[in-house]
N, CA and C atoms as an extended XYZ file, in Angstrom:
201
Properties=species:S:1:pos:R:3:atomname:S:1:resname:S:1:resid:I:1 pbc="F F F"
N       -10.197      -15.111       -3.546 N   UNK     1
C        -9.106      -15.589       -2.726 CA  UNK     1
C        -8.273      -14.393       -2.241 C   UNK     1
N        -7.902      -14.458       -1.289 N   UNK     2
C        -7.217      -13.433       -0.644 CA  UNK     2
C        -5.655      -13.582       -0.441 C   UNK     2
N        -5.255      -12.713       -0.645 N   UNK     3
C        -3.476      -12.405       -1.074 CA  UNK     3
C        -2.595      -11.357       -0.050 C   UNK     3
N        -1.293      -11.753        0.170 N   UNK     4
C        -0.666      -11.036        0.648 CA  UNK     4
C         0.179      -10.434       -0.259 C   UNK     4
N         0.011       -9.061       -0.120 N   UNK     5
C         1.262       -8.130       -0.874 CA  UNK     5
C         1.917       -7.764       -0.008 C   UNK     5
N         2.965       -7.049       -0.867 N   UNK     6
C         4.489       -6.882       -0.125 CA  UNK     6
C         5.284       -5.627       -0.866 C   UNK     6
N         4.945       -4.720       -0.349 N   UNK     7
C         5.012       -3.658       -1.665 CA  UNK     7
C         6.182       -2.566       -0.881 C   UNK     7
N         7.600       -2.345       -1.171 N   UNK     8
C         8.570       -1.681       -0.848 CA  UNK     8
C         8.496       -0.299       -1.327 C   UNK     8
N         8.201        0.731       -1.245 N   UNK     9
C         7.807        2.252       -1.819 CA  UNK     9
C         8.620        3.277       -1.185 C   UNK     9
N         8.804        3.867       -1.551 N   UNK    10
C         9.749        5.265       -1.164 CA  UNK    10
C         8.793        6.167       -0.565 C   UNK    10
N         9.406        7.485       -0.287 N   UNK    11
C         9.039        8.604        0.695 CA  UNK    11
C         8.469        8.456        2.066 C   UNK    11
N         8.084        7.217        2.301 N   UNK    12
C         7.287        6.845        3.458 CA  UNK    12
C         8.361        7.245        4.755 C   UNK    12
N         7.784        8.230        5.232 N   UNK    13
C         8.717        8.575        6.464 CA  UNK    13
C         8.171        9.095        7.692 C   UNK    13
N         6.612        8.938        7.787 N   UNK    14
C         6.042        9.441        8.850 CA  UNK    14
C         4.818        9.050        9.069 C   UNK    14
N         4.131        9.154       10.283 N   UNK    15
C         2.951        8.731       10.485 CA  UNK    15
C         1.670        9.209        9.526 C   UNK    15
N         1.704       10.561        9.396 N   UNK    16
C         0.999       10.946        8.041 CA  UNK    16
C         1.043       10.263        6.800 C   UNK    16
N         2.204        9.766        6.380 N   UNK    17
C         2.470        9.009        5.111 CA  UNK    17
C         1.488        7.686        5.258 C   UNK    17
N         1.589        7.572        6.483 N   UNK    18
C         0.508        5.779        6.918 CA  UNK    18
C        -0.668        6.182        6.557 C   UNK    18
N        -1.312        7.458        7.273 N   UNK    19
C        -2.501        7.507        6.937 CA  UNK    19
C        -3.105        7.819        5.430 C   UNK    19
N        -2.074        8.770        4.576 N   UNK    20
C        -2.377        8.888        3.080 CA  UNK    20
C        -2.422        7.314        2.464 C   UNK    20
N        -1.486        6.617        3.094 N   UNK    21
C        -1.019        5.465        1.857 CA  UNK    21
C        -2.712        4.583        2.481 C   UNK    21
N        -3.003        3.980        4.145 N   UNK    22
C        -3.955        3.723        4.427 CA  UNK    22
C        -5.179        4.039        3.563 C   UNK    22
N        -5.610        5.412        3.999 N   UNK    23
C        -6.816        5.765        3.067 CA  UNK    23
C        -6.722        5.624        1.505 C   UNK    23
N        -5.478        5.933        0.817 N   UNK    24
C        -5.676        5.273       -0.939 CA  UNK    24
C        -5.973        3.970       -0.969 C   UNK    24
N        -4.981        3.492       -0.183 N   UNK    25
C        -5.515        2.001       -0.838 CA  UNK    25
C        -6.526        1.306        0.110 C   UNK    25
N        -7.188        1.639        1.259 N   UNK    26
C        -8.486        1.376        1.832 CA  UNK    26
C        -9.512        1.932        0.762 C   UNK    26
N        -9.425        2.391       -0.175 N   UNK    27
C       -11.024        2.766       -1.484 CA  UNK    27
C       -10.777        1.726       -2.050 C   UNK    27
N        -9.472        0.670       -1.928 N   UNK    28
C       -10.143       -0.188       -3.148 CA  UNK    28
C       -10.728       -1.242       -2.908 C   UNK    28
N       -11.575       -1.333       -3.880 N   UNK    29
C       -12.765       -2.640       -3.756 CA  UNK    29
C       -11.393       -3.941       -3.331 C   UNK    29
N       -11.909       -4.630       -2.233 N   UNK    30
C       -11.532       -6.192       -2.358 CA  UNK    30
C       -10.061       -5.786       -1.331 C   UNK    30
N        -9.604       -4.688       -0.845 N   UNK    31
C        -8.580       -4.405       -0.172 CA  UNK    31
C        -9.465       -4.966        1.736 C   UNK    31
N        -8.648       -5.734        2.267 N   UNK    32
C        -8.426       -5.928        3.709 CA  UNK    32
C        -7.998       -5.071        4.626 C   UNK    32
N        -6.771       -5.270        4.407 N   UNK    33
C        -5.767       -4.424        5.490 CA  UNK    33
C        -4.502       -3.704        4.640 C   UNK    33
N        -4.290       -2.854        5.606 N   UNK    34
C        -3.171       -2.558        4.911 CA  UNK    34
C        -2.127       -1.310        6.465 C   UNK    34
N        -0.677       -2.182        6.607 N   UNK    35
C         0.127       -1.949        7.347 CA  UNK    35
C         0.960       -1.164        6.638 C   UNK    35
N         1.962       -0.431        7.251 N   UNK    36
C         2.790        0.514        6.504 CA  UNK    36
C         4.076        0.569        7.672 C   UNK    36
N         4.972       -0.313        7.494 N   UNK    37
C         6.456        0.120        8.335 CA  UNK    37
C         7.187        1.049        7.923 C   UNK    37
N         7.119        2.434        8.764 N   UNK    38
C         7.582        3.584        8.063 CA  UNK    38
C         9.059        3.257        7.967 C   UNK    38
N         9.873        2.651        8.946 N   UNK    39
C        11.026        2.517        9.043 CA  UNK    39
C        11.999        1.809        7.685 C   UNK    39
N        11.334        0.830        7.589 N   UNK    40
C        11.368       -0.038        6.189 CA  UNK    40
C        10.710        0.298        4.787 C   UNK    40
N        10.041        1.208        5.105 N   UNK    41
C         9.471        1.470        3.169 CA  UNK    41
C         8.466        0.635        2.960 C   UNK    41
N         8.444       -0.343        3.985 N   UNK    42
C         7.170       -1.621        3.558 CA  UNK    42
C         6.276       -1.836        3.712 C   UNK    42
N         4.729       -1.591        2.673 N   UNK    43
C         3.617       -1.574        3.292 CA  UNK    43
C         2.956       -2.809        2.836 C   UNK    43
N         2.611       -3.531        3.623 N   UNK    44
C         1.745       -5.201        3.689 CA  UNK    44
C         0.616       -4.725        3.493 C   UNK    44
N        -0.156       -5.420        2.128 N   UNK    45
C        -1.471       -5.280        2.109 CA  UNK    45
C        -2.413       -6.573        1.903 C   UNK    45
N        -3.397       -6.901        2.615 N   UNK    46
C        -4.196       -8.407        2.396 CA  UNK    46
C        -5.694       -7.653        1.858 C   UNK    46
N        -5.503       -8.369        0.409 N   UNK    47
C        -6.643       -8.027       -0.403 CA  UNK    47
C        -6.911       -9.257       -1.948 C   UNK    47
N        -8.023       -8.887       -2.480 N   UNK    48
C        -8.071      -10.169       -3.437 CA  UNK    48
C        -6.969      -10.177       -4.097 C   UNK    48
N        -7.284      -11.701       -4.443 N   UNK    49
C        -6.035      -12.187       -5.799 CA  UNK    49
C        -6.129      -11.093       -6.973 C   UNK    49
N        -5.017      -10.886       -7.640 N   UNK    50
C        -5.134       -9.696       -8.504 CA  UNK    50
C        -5.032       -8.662       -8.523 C   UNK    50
N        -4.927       -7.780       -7.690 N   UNK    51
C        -4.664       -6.434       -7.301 CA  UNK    51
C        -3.815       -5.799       -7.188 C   UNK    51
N        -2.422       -6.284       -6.878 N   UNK    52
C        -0.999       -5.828       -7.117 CA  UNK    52
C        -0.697       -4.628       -7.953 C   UNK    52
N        -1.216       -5.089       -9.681 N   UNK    53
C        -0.739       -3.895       -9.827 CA  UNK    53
C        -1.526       -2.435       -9.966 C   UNK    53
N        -2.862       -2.575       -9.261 N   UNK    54
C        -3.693       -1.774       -8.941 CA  UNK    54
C        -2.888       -1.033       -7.889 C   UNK    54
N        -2.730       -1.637       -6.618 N   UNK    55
C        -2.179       -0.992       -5.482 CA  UNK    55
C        -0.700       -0.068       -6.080 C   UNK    55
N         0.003       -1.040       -6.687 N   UNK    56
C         1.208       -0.167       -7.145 CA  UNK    56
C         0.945        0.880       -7.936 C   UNK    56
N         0.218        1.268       -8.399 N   UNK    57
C        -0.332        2.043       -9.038 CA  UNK    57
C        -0.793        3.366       -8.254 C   UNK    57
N        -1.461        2.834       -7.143 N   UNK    58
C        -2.302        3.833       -6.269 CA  UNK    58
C        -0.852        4.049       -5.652 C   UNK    58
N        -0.387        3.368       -4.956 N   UNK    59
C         1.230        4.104       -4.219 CA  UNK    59
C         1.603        4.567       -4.666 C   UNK    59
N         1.896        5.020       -6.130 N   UNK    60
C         2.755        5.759       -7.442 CA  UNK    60
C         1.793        6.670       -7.022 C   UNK    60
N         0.355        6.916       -7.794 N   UNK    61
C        -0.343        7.996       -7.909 CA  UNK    61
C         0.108        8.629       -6.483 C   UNK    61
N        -0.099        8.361       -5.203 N   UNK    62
C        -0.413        8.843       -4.283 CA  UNK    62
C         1.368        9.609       -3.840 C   UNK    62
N         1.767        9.140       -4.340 N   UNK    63
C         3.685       10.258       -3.647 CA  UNK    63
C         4.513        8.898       -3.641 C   UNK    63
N         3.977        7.421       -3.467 N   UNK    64
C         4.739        6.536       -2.534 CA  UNK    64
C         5.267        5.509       -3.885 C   UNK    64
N         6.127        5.445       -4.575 N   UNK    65
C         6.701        4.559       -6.052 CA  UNK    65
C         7.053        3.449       -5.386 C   UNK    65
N         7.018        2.197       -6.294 N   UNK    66
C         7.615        1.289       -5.508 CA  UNK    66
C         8.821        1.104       -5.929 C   UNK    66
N        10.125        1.115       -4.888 N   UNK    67
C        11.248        0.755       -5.185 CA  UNK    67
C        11.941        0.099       -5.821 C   UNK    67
């Protein structure tokens, strides 16, 4: 089943930041999409049920914590 996340993260302040946060969490198995409003901190991701705190995880690892 497929899920919408909603994940608020810090440092995100530039188009580069889209593409790091993009490519981490595009490796994970069962990940869809994934948007990143630099303006807002907020990156929308549609991927299986369950994954949340995988992704938060990968945003931490990757520079981006969630708020």
């Amino acid at each position: 089943m497929r899920m919408q996340y909603i994940i608020d993260a810090e440092n995100i302040k530039c188009g580069g930041c889209t593409s790091a946060i993009q490519d981490a969490l595009g490796k994970i198995d069962g990940v869809q999409t994934v948007n990143v409003d630099v303006d807002s901190g907020r990156v929308t991701i549609t991927a299986d049920d369950g994954l949340r705190a995988v992704l938060a995880a990968t945003l931490e690892a990757s520079g981006y914590p969630e708020k």
